[in-house]
N, C-alpha and C positions, 0 to 999 in steps of 0.2 A: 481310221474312219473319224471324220470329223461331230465331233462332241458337241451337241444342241444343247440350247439351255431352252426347256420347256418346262413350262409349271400348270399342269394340267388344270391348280384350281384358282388358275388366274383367270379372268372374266375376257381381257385381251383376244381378239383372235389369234387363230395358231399362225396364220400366215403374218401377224404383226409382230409374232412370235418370234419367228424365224426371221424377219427382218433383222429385230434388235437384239439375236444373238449373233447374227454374221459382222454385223457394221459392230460391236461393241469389240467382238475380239478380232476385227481389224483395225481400229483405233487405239486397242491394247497393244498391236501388233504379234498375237498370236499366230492371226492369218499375215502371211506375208502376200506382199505384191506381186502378184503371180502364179499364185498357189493355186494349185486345180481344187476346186470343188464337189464337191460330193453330185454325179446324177440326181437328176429327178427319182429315177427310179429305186435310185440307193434311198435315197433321203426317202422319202415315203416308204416304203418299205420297214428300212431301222426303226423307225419313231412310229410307222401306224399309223401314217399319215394320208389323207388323198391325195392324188395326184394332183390335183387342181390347185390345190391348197399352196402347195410346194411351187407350182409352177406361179398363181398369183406373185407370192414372195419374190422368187426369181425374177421374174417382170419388175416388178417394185425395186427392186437393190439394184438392177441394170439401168433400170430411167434415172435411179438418183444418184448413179455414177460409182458403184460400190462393185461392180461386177460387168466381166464382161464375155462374149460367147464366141466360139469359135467350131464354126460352122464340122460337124463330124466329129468333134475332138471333146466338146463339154463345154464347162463354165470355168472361169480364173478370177481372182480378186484382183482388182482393179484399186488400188492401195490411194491415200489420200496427200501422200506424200509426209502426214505427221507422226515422225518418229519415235516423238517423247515416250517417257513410260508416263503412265495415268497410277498415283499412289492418292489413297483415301486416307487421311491422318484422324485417326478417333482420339480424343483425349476426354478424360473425365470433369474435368473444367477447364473456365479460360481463366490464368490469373501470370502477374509478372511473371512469376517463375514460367508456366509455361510459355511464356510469349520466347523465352530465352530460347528454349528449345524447339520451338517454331521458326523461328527466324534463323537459326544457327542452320537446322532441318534447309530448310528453301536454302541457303547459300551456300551452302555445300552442296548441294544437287543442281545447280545452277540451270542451264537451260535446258538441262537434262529431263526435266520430269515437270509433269503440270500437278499441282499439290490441291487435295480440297480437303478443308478440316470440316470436321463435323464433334458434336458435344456430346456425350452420352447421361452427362450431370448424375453419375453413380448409380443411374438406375439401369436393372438388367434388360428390363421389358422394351426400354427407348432405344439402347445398344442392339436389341435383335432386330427392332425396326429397323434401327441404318443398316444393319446390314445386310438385308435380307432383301433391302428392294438396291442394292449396290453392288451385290454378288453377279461378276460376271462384268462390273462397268470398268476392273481395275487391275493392273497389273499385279499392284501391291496394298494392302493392309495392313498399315502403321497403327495397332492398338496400344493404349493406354489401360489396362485391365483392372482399374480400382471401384469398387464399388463399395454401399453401404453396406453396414457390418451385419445388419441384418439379412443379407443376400444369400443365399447358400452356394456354396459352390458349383452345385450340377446346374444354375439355371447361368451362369453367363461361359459355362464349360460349354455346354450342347449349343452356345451359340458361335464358342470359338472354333470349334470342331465344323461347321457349316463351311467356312475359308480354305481353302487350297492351303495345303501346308508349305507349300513352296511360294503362298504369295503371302503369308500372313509373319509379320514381325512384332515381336513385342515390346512395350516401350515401359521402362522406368521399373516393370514387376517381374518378376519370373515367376510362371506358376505348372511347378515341375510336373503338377498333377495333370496336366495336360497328356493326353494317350499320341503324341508323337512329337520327333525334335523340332522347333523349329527356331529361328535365330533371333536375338534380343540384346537391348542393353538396358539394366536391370539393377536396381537398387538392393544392397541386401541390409534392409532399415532395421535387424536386429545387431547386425556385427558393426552394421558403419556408426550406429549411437554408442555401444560399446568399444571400438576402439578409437572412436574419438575423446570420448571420457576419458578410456586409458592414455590418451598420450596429453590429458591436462592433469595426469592425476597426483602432478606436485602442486598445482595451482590451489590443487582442490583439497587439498591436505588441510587449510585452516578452518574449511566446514564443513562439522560432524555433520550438518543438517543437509538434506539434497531431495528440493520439490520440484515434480514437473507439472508446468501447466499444461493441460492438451485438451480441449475442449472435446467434448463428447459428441457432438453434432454435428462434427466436420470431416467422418470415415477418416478418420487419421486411421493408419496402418497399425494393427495392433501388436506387432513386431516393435513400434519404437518403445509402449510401454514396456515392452518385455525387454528389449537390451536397457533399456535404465533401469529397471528396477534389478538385473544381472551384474550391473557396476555395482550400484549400490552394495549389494548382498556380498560381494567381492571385498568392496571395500571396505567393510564395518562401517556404514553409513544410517544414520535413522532415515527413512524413505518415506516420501507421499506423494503422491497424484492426485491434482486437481483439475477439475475442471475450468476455472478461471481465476482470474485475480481481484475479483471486485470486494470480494470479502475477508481475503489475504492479511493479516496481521504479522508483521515482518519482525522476524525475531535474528537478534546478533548469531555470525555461526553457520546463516542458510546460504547456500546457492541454490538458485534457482535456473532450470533449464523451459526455454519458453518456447512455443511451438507458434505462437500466432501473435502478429507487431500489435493489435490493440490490447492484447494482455503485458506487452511489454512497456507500451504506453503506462498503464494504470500503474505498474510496478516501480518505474524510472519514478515518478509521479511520488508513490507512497516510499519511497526512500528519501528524497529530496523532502518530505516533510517533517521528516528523523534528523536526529543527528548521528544517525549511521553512518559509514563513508562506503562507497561503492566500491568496489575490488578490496575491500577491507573486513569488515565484518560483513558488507550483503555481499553477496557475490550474482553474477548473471550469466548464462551462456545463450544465446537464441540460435532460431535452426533459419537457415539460408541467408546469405548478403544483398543488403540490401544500403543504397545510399542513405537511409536514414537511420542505419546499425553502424555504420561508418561512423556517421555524424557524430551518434551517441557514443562514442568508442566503445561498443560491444563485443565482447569477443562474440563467435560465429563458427558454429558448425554447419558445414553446408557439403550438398552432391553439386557439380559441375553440370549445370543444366546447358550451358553451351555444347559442352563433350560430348552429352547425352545425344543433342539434335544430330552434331555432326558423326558418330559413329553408326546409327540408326542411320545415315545416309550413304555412308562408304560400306556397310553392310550391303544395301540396296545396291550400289552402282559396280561392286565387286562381287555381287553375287554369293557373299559368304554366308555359310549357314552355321554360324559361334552364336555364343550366348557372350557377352559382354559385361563383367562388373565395372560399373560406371565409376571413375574416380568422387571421393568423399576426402574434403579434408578443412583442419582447423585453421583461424585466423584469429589469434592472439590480442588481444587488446583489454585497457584498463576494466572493462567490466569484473574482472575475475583475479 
């Protein structure tokens, strides 16, 4: 039996209702082209519907080319011929990094799939909005699951859990606590800061001293403080965490791991007013590549935000249901 999507305390008529759940999941191509229909009498009946109701709708999706009837026999979908799959991509912000994996994402899904991004900007309340008026528009949901750390887990859980576990993908987190499997490619920001450290940790050998900037007000993942400050303790290292660099006082001995380029600015900055020498007594590592880390000769800890797009899309077009850890790796340079 064919599955309606009705929301009793939607204001909609029920016969608009039933419009835009038939045409939605023939353009998902749930319904295929041809596919017999549910009677009038089924369909009113299952949902508790009136008949008239049911038949309005029916009139409506036959004038606008979405269904057609066959005298004795019922109704069939009358398909539009557009085969793409329809995926919704949520991401928590828009910035380079993600555009990498947005673009990686579309080119690898080529003319396969029509892409629409939407922002949730970390908050849980705007993420159930999108989702909740898009439930039903999509083959697939492409989540980005990162929120403010003030968030609690049950409120953007109860909104993961609303998605079809078979169309919902996660992108860049895994969040095991989730009550079923479903497939991802996934950052693990406490092991990839940690073994990234560990494979500089001869670099790192000439400083006892080892600060991370990570700005408090930007949902950094609290995973990355936690694998730094796990090198640290490993490595008999003196340890600190900062919020920024403005008030930084550079002492001979430190390396510094930077999380955001305008704190890496101020840092490049207050060394070049020293006669410290850079990969010498200061030391630098920054998180992701970027042409102006290049520039700087930064060395560079970074995730494969290219990878990320394109595995999250051969997921989708293979139909795999894995969880993916997303390649993490270092890029050696005078900084360090």
């Amino acid at each position: 039996m064919y599955k309606l999507q009705l929301k009793p305390a939607d204001k909609m008529p029920k016969y608009k209702q039933i419009v835009q759940s038939f045409i939605a999941d023939i353009e998902r191509g749930v319904l295929k082209d041809g596919a017999q229909l549910p009677t009038i009498t089924e369909l009113s009946g299952e949902y508790d519907l009136a008949r008239d109701t049911v038949e309005k709708a029916y009139r409506e999706l036959r004038e606008r080319g979405f269904l057609t009837s066959v005298q004795g026999k019922g109704y069939y979908v009358q398909a539009h011929g557009d085969t793409k799959l329809k995926i919704l991509l949520v991401f928590n912000k828009l910035s380079s990094y993600k555009k990498l994996i947005y673009y990686a994402f579309i080119e690898a899904l080529g003319d396969q799939a029509t892409v629409d991004l939407q922002i949730h900007h970390y908050n849980a309340h705007l993420f159930q909005e999108i989702i909740e008026r898009s439930l039903g528009k999509y083959n697939y949901y492409v989540v980005m699951p990162h929120f403010t750390l003030a968030t609690s887990q049950e409120e953007y859980l109860k909104v993961l859990e609303l998605i079809p576990a078979e169309e919902l993908v996660l992108l860049d987190k895994d969040i095991p606590e989730l009550n079923r499997q479903v497939p991802g490619v996934f950052q693990d920001f406490n092991r990839d800061i940690g073994g990234a450290l560990d494979a500089l940790a001869k670099e790192l050998e000439r400083y006892p001293r080892m600060t991370m900037i990570l700005p408090s007000d930007d949902n950094y993942p609290v995973e990355i403080d936690r694998g730094f400050r796990q090198f640290c303790r490993y490595n008999d290292k003196q340890v600190a965490v900062k919020d920024n660099a403005t008030d930084e006082v550079l002492t001979p001995g430190t390396a510094y791991v930077v999380v955001r380029e305008t704190d890496l600015v101020e840092l490049v900055k207050k060394v070049r007013q020293t006669s410290y020498l850079l990969g010498r007594e200061i030391g630098i590592i920054t998180f992701n590549e970027t042409p102006l880390k290049e520039l700087l000769n930064m060395t560079v800890i970074t995730t494969d935000f290219e990878q990320m797009g394109r595995t999250a899309a051969q997921l989708i077009l293979e139909k795999k249901r894995i969880k993916v850890k997303n390649p993490f790796y270092t890029i050696r340079r005078g900084s360090l």
